[in-house]
N, C-alpha and C positions, 0 to 999 in steps of 0.2 A: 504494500500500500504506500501509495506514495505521501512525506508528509507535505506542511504545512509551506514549508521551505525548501522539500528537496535539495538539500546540499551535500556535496563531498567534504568534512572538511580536509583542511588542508595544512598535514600534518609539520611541514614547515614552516609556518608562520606567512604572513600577508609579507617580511619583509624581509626575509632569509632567501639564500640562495639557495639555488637550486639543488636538492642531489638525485634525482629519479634511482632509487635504490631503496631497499629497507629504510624504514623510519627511523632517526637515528635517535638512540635512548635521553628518554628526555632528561635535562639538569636535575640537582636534587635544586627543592624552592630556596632561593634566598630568606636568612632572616627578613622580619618588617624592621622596616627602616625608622628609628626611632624620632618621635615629633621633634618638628622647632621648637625648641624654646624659645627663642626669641627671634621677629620679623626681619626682614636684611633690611640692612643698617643706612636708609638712603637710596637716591634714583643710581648710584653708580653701584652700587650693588646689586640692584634689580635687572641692570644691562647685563649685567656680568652671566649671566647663565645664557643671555641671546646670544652673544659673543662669543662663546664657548660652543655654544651651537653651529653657529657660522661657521667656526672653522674645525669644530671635530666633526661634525656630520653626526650620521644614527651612533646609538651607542654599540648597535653591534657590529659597527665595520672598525676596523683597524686605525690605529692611531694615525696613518698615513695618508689614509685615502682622500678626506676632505682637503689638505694643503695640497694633495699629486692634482686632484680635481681645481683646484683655483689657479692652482703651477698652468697648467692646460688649458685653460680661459686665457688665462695671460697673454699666453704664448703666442694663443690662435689670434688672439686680436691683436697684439705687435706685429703678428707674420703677415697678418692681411692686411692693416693699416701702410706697413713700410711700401715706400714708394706708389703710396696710391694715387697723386695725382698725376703721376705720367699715362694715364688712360684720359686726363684729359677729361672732355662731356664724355667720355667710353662711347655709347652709342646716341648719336642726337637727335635723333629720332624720338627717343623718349626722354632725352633732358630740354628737348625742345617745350615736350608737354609737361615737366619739372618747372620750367621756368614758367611755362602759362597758368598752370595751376599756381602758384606762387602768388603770381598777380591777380587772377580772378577766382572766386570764388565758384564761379559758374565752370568756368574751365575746371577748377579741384576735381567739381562734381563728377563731371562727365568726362570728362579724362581729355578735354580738345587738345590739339596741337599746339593753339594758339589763342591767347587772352582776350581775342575777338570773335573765338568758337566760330569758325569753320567746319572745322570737321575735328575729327576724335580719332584716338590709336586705335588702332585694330585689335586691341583688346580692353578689358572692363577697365576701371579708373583704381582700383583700391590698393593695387602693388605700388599707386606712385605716391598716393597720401603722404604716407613717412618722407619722402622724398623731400619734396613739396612742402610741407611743413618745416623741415629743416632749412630750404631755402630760402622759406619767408624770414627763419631768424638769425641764419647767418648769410645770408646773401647766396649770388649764383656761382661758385665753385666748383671746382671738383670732390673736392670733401665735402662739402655741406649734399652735394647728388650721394656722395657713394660711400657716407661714414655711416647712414645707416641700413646699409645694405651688407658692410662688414659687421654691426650688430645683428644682423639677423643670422648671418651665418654663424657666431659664435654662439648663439641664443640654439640655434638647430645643433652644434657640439653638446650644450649642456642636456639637450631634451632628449637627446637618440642616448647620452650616458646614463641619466635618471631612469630611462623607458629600459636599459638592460641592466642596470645595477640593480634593481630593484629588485627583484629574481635572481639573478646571477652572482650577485658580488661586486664588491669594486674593481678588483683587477679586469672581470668581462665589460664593466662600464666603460674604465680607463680606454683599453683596448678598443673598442668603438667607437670612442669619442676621437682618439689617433687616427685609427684607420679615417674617417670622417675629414678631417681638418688636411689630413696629408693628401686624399684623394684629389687629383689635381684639376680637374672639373670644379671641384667646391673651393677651391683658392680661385680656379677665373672666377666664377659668377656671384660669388659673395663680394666681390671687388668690383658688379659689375651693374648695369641700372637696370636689367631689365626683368621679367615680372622671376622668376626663376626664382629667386633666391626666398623672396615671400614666399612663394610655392613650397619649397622643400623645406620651410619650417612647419609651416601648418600641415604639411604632410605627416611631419615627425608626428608633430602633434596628436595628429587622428589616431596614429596607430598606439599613442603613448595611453589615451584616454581608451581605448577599446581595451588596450590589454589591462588598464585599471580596472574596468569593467567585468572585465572573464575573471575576476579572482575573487568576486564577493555578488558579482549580479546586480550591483546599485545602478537606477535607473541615472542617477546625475551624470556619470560618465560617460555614457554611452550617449548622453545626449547634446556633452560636450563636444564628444567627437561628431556628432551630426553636425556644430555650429563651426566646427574647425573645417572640414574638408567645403561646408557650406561657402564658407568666406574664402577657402583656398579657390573657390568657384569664381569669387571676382578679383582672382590675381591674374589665372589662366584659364579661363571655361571650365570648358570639360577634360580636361587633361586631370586635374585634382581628382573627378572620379574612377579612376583606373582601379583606385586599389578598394573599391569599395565593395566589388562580387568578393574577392577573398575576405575581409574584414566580416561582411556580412555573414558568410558561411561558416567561418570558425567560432562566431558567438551564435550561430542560430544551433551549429552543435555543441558546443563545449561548456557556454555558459552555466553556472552553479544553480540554474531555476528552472521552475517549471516550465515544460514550452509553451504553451500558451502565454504564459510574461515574459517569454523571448521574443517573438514576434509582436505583442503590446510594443515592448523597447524597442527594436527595431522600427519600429510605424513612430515612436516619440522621436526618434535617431532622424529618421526623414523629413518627418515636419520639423524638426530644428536647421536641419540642413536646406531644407528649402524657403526658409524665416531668414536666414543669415546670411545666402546667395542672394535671394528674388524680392526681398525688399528694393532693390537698385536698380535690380531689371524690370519691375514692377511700374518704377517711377519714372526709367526711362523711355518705356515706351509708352506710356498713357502720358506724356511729355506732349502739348503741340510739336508735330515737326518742327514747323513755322518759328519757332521758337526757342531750340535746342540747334545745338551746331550736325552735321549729319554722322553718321554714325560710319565712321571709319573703318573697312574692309567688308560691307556690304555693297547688295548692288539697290536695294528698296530703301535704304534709309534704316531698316528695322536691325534692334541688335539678336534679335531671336534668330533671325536670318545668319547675320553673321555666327552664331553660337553651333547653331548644325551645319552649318554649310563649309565655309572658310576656317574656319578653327575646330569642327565640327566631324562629320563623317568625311569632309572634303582630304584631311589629313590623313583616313585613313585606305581611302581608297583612289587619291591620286586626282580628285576631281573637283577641285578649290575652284569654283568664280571670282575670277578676276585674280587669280594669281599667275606667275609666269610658267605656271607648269607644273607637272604631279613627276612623281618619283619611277621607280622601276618595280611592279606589282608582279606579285606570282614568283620571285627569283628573278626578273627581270633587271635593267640596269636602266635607270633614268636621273634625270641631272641631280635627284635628290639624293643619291646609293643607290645601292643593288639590295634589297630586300633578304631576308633568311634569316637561319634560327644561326648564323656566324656572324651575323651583323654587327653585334656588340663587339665583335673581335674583330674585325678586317681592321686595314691600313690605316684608315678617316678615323676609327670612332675608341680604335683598343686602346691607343696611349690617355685617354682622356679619362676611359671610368674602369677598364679591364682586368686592372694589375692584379687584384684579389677577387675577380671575381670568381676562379676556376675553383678557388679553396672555399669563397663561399658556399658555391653548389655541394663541395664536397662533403664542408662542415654541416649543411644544412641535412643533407641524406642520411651521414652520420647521426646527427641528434636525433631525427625519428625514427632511427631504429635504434636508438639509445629507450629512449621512449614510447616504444610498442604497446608495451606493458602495466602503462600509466592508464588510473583512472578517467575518463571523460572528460572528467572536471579538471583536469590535471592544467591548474593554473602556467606551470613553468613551461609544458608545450604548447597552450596554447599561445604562448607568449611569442613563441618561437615559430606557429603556425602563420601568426601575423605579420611577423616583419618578412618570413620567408613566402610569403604568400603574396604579398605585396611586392615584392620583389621581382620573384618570377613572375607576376602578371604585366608587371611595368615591361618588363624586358623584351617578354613578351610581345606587346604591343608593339615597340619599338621596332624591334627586329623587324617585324612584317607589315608595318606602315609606309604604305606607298607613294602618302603626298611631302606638301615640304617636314624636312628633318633636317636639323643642324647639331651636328656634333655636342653641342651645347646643352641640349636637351638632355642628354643625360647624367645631370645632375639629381633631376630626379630618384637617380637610382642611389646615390648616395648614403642615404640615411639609410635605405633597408640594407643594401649590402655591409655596411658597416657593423649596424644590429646585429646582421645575420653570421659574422665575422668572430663580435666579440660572446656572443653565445654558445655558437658551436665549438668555438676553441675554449672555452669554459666546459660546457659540460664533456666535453670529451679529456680533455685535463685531467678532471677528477676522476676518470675511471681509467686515466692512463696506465695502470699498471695491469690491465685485463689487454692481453694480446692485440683481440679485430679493434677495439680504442686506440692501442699504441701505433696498429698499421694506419687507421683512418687519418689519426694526426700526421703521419710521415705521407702519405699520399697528397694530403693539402702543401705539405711545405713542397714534396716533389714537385707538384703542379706550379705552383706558385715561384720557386724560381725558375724551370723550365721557360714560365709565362714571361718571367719578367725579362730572361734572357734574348728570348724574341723579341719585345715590346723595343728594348734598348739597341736591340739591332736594326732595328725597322732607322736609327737616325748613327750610324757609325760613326761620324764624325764629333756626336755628343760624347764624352766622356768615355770614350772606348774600354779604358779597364776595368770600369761599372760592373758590366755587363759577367763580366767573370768572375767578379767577387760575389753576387747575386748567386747567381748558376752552382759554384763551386760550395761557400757560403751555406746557403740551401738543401743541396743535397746531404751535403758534412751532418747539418743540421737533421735531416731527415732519418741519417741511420744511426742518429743517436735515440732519436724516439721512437725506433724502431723495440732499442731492447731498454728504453727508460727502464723497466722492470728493476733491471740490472745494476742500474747505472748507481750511484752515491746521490745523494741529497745536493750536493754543490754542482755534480757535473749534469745532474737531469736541468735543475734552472739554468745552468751556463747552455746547456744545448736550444733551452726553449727560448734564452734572451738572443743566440743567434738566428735560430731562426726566423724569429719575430724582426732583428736587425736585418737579414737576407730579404724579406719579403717588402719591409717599408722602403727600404732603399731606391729603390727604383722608384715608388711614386713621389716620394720626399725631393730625387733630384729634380721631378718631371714638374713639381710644385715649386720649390726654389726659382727654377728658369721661368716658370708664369707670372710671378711674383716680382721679378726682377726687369719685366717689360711691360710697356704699356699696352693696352688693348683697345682697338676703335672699330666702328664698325658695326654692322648689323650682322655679319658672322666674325665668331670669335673660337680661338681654340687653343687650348692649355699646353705646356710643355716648349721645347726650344724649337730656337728655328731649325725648320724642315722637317717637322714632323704634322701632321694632322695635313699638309695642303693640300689643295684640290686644284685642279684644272680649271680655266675660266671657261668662258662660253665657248662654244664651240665642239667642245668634248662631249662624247655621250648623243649624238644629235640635238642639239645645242647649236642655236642659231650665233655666226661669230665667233667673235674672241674676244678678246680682252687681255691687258697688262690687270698683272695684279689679281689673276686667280677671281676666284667668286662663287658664283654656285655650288656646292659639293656633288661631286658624283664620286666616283668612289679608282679609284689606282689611275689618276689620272694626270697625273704627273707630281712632281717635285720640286717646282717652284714657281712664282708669280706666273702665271699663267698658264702654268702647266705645258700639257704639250699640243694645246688643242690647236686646230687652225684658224686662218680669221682673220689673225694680225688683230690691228685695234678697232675693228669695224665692227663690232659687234655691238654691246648696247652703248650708247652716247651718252656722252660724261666720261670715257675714258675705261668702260669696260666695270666688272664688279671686283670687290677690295680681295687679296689676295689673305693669305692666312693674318691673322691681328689686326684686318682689314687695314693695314697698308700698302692698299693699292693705290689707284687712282684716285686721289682727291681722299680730303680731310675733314677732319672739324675747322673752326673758322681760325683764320690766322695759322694753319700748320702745324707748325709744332707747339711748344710749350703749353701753356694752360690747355689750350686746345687740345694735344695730342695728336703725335705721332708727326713725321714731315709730312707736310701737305704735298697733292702730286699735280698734275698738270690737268690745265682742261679750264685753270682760270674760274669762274664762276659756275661750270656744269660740272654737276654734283652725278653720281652714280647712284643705280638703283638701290645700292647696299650701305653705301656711303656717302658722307654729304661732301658737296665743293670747298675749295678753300677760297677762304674771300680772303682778300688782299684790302689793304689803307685806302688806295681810292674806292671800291666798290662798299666799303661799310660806310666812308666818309657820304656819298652819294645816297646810300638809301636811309643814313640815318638824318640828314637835313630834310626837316621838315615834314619828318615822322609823326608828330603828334597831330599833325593835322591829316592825317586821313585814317582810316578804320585799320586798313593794312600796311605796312609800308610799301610790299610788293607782293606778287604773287609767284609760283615757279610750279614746274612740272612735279609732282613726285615729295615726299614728304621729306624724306633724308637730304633733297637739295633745299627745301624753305627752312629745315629746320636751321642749315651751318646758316644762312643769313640771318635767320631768327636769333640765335645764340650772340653772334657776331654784333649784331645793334641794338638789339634790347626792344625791337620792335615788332609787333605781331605781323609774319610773313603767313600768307593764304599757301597752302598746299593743295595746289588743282590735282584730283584725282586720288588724293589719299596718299599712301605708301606705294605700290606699286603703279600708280598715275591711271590707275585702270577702275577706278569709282567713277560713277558720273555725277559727280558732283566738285564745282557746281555744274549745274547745265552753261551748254554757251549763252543763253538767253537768262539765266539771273548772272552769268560772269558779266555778260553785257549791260545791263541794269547795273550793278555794281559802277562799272566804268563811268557808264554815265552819269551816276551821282557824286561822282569825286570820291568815291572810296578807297580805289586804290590809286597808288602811285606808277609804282614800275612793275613789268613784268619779265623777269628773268629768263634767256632763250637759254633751252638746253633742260637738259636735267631731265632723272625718272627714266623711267627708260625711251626715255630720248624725244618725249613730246610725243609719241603716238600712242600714250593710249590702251588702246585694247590691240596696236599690233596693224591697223588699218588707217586710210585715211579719213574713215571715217567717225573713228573715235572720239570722243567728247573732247579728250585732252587735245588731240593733233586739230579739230576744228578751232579752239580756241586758240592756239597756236599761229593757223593758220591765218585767224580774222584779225591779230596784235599784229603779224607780221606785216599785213597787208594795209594796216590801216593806221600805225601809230609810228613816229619818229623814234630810230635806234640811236641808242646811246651807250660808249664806251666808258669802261671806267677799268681802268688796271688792265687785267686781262681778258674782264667781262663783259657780256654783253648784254647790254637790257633795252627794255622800249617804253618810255614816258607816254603811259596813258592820260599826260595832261594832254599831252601835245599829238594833235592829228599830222601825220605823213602831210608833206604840202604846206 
């Protein structure tokens, strides 16, 4: 009969690590601990036990663990902050819309480009809040954009440690929180503006608050996790819900309660989750069009559109409206990669998130057949069902997603692989002295430097001796835990510390070299030069070429342009930005604050990156900026952004990010003209004025009707046309 509360309990405590094994004999009870006699003596007394908290942590972890844990925060935000403004606006595309949210209110809301809401990024507004808010109180920088995007990433260190210490130990925390910070994806994008980094906290989040959940059945948690992946909803759409079939399934089994108030929780789980997302998207679309700037990488104005479509199922099957193109579906090869269950490993995407992923799998197969055995309710696997559930499903997706994918994107897998990292090398630890445990752990570290030995070959030139200390390192490492049984108390930890040293090595170097360059651009990719590039246009049937690389498709050459054909005729602006997006053209002014050397092309920005404006071109559009609504307009979002950043004055971006929105129409850009709204219009830029690819495009018409009808005007190396002044 079942009772009241159906529950397992659980025999090691809500906050003990893990041992799936016999129950271990409990303590004999402590005496009581005999009363105060007298009250602490004053408010510095009274701190003195929060204090003592802070930095011992629980009283059952080790006197170590809470200073190893603050040593580790430290660290991670020193490693991320040094040299963070040589990225410059990083991508200005979205410090474009940093800086307009800054100034308008209106713009915050809805995420515009620009503080006279034209149009809006092509995705929700809530990854740039923090942004935005730090810009209004330290001004437009590069730190005030991307200091609190290096807090979020420390913030996702301490929450993937909390979410497996908790169960596991501190040494499995510590360990996940490393692997995490070292992974050389989570050093670019926590350094970087775009919505990513928001993403992969709230991600941690969800699964931290699920697994609180499976350990007692309380409705509050699980309905925190609804409001977390809810809100990771208006960082990146639907990307946040990947991991929510595995999440779902492991508490609709495992959970400590009856099922009937599994699925109650689960239905509370989704009404919080759709409360915490659709209040925004609620407002934006019962919004007057008429009245709100257009919704950025739609073709209707609606953001529901954009949500399925472009960011939507379009991602997954290669069929985005108004994008430049869908990937390579079925195993096929398209300018996005080549698709498969190797994807995460090929040339493009292995050095970035790889290095541990082969021991995660391992660790993670090890730990459920560590755990066979375990009750239902068995708190510490379902712990471990979640982040590895999460994991493989992301990767999942990944691998066989045919529309655009950047290298970048797999950040997301960070926090579960890290999880998944420091739990399986936990629980298999402790029953290291049982043979198939001691071979599981030598099989992760064989893999593991094996992996690393490739990853480090893949760029020869990088650190050449690396590569064999890892490999050799590793293996040494491997056949000592092979007979750990055997071994002494100093030389079993001396073997675990190298291999643990063998296995980080490689991503630590690959993190250092990200760390130590700036990054610009609308693709970006971790590690030293010559590793992750891609081919520019051209490759892969790929219209053109281009200097400077661009699109990813996958072994397509090895340096700024790879090897595609085309020459520089490909998309105009000088082609797309090559790896750290320094290709063709810049943020404004080039180098320094801006980031990276600016490249040629004068005033026409690239699809992927924005132009570099020069002293006469910013002198030109910022006279007499305040007198009109825009100061200019430009093809393409990444070319209005660098003149946007560059003057401090709201530029129109015709056509959104890839110039292929229709908006505005020619007929309200015309009205505009006519009422003195804008000033200039910037030739070039976006992919190149046309639009959707035709002459008949919204962008190329507009184009067409400036050139034909309004006086050009030079400044530096750029060219614009003064829609005061009619041609004649």
């Amino acid at each position: 009969m079942t009772t009241h509360h159906d529950r397992t309990p659980d025999t090691a405590g809500a906050d003990a690590p893990a041992t799936w094994g016999p129950p271990p004999t409990p303590p004999p009870a402590a005496p009581p601990t005999p009363p105060m006699t007298e009250p602490p003596a004053g408010p510095a007394a009274g701190d003195r036990p929060l204090l003592r908290r802070l930095w011992r942590g629980r009283p059952e972890d080790p006197r170590w663990a809470r200073p190893a844990l603050l040593a580790l925060l430290l660290v991670t935000a020193l490693l991320y902050l040094w040299n963070l403004s040589a990225s410059g606006y990083a991508n200005s595309f979205y410090s474009a819309a940093v800086q307009a949210g800054s100034r308008s209110w209106k713009a915050f809301f809805f995420g515009s480009l620009d503080a006279a809401n034209a149009i809006t990024v092509d995705k929700p507004s809530a990854f740039l809040w923090p942004m935005e808010l730090s810009v209004r109180i330290f001004g437009l920088n590069s730190w005030a954009i991307l200091t609190p995007q290096v807090l979020m990433g420390v913030g996702t260190v301490a929450v993937v440690h909390a979410g497996v210490r908790r169960r596991f130990g501190a040494p499995a925390g510590l360990l996940a929180g490393a692997v995490l910070a070292l992974t050389p994806v989570a050093a670019l994008m926590f350094r970087f503006d775009n919505p990513d980094a928001m993403l992969a906290l709230l991600m941690a989040l969800t699964v931290c608050f699920t697994t609180r959940a499976l350990e007692d059945g309380r409705t509050k948690w699980l309905v925190w996790a609804g409001a977390a992946v809810g809100f990771a909803f208006l960082a990146k759409t639907l990307q946040a819900f990947l991991i929510l079939p595995p999440l779902a399934v492991v508490y609709a089994v495992c959970a400590p309660v009856r099922v009937r108030r599994r699925f109650a929780q689960l239905g509370l789980a989704a009404v919080a989750m759709v409360v915490a997302g659709g209040w925004w998207v609620a407002v934006v679309e019962l919004w007057p069009a008429s009245s709100r700037p257009y919704i950025g990488g739609s073709q209707n104005n609606s953001f529901l559109e954009l949500t399925f479509g472009y960011n939507g199922l379009g991602r997954l099957n290669g069929e985005e409206t108004g994008s430049v193109g869908g990937g390579g579906g079925g195993g096929g090869t398209g300018q996005w990669g080549e698709t498969g269950w190797d994807r995460m490993f090929d040339s493009e995407i292995g050095g970035q998130i790889s290095w541990l992923l082969p021991a995660a799998l391992i660790l993670l197969a090890g730990a459920l057949v560590l755990t066979r055995r375990a009750a239902r309710t068995d708190a510490a696997r379902a712990t471990l069902l979640a982040w590895g559930g999460s994991l493989v499903m992301t990767m999942a997706v990944f691998s066989y997603m045919a529309g655009i994918f950047h290298q970048y994107y797999t950040v997301a897998l960070a926090p579960y692989l890290a999880a998944v990292v420091g739990i399986g090398a936990a629980a298999l630890w402790g029953r290291r002295r049982e043979p198939w445990a001691a071979l599981v752990l030598a099989a992760a570290c064989t893999a593991t430097a094996a992996w690393g030995y490739v990853l480090l070959n893949r760029t020869p030139d990088y650190l050449p001796w690396l590569k064999w200390l890892v490999l050799v390192g590793g293996l040494v490492a491997a056949l000592g835990l092979v007979f750990t049984g055997r071994l002494t108390r100093r030389l079993t930890f001396a073997t675990a510390a190298l291999g643990l040293a063998a296995a980080l090595a490689g991503p630590t170097a690959y993190t250092l070299s990200t760390l130590a360059e700036g990054h610009t651009g609308s693709i970006v990719t971790a590690g030293p030069s010559g590793t992750s590039m891609t081919g520019g246009p051209g490759g892969d049937g790929m219209p053109g070429g281009g200097q400077g690389g661009g699109v990813p498709g996958r072994n397509q050459g090895n340096g700024p342009g790879g090897n595609a054909p085309g020459g520089t005729g490909g998309f105009p602006g000088g082609g797309l930005p090559g790896r750290n997006g320094t290709g063709t053209g810049q943020s404004p002014r080039g180098g320094g604050e801006s980031g990276g050397p600016g490249g040629a092309g004068g005033g026409m920005g690239g699809l992927l990156d924005g132009a570099e404006v020069d002293a006469e071109a910013e002198k030109l559009l910022a006279a007499d900026a305040d007198d009109y609504t825009w100061a200019a307009a430009a093809i393409g979002a990444q070319n209005a952004a660098s003149y946007q950043l560059a003057t401090g004055a709201p530029v129109m971006a015709i056509g959104g990010f890839n110039g292929t929105d229709p908006a505005p129409t020619p007929a309200q850009f015309k009205k505009y003209v006519a009422e003195g709204k804008i000033h200039y219009f910037v030739s070039g830029g976006g992919t190149g004025g046309m639009g959707d690819g035709s002459d008949s495009g919204t962008s190329a018409r507009i184009t067409s009707w400036v050139e034909a009808n309004f006086t050009k005007v030079t400044a530096g190396s750029a060219t614009f046309y003064d829609l005061t002044r009619p041609a004649g």
